[in-house]
Backbone as CSV, one residue per row, in Angstrom:
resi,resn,N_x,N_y,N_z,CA_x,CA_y,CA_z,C_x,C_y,C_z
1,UNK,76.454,25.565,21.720,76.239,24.312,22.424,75.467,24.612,23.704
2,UNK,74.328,23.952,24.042,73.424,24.402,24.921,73.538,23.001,25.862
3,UNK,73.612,23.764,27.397,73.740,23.371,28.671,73.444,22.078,28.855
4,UNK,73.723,20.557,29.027,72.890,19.776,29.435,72.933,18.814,30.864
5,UNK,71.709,19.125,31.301,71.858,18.166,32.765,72.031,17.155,32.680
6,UNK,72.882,17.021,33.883,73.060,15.509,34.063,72.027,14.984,34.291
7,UNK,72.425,13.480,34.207,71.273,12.141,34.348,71.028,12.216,35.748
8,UNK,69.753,11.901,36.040,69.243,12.025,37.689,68.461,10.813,38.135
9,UNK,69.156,9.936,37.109,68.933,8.112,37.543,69.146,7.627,39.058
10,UNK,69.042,6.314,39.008,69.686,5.485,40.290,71.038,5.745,40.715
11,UNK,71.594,6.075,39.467,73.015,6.434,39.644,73.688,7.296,39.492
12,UNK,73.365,8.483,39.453,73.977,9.505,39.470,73.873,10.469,40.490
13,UNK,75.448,11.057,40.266,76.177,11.480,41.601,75.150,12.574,41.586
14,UNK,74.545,13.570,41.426,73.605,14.125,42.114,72.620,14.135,43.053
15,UNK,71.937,12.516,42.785,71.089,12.254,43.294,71.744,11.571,44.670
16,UNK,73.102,11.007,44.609,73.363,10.390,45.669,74.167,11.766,46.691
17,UNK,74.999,12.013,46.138,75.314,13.331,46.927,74.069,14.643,48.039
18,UNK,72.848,14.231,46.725,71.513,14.888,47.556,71.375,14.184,48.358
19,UNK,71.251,12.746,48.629,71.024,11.998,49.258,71.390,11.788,50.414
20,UNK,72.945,11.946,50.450,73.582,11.848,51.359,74.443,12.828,52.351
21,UNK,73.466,14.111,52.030,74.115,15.171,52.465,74.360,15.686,53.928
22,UNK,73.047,14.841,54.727,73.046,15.004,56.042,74.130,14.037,56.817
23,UNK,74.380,12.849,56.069,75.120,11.582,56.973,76.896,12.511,56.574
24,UNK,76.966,13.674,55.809,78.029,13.744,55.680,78.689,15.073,56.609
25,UNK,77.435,15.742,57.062,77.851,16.155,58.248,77.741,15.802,59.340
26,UNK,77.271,14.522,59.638,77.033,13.484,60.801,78.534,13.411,60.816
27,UNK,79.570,12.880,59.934,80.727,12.287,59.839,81.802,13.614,59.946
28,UNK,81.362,15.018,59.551,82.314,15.925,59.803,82.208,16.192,61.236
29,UNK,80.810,16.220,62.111,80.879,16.637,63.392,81.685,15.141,64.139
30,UNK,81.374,14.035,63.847,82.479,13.242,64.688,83.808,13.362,64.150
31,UNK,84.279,13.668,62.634,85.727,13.910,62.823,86.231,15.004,63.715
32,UNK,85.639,15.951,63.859,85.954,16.981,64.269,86.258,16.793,65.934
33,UNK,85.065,16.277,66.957,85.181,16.004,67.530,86.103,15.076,67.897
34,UNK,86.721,13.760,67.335,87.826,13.127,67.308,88.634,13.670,67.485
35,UNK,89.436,14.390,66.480,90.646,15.373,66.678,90.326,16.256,67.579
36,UNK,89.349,16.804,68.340,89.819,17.518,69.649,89.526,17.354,70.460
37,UNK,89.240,15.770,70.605,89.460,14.780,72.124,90.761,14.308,71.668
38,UNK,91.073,14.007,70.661,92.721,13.420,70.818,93.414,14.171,70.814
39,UNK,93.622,15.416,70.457,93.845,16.818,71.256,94.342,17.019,72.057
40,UNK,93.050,16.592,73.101,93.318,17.438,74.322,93.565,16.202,75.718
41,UNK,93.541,14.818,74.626,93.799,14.103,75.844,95.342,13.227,75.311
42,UNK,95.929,14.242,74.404,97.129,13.674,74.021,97.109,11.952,73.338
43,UNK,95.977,11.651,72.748,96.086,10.247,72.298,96.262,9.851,70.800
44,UNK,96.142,11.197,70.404,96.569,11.464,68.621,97.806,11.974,68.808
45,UNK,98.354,11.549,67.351,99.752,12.627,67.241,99.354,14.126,66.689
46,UNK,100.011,15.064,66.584,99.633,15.801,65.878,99.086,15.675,64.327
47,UNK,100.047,14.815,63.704,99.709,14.240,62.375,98.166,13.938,61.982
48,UNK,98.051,12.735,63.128,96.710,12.619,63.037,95.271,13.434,63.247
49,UNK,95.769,14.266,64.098,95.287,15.317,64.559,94.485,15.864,63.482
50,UNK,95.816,16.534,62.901,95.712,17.143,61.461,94.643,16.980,60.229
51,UNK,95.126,15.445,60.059,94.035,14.665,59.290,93.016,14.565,59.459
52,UNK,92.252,14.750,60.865,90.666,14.624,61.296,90.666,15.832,60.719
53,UNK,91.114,17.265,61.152,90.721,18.130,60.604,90.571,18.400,59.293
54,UNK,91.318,17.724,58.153,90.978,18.070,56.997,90.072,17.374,56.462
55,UNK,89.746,16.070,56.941,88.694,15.027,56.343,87.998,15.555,56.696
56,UNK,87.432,16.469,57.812,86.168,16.956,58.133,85.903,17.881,57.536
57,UNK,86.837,18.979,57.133,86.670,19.897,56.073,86.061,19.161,55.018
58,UNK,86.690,18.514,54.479,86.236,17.289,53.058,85.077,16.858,53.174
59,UNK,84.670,16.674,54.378,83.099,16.147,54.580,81.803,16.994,54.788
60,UNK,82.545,18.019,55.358,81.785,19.359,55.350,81.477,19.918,54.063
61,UNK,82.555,20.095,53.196,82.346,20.641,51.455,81.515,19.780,50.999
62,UNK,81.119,18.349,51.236,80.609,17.462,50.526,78.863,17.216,51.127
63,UNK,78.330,18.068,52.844,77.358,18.359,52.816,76.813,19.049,51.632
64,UNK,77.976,20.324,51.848,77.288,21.757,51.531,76.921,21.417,49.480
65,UNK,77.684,20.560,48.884,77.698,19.877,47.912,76.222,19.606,47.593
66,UNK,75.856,18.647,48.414,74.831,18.041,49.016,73.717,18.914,48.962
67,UNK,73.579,19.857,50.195,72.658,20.392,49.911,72.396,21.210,49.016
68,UNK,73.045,21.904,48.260,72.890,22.803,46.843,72.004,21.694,45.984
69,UNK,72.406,20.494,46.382,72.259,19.548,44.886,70.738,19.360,45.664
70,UNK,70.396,19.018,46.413,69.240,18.587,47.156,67.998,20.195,46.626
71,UNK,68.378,21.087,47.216,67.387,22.165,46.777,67.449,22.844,45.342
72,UNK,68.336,22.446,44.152,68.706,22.510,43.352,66.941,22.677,42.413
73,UNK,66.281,23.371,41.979,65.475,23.044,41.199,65.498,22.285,39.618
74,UNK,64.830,21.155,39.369,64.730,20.011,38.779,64.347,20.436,37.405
């Protein structure tokens, strides 16, 4: 059974993930930053804290996603 690419339509997650790879580290550098102004000015709980940090992880994997898929040869 031989390899087949995905569809690289209007709609497919490749093309949008390429797409959107820069706005998704736009969104990890403000989570990040969030959680360590609420940090350090005590206005998060820790909980929340927490959570910026992992969504930004999540958003960060989903650049780097991104850009693989973006320089990906076609």
């Amino acid at each position: 059974m031989e390899n087949q690419e995905p569809p690289n339509d209007l709609w497919s997650r490749r093309r949008w993930l390429a797409r959107l790879s820069l706005s998704f580290l736009i969104v990890a550098c403000w989570l990040v930053y969030t959680g360590f102004q609420g940090e350090q000015h005590h206005t998060l709980s820790r909980g929340r804290v927490l959570l910026c940090y992992v969504a930004a992880m999540l958003a960060f994997v989903l650049f780097i996603m991104g850009t693989r898929e973006r320089h990906r040869p076609s």
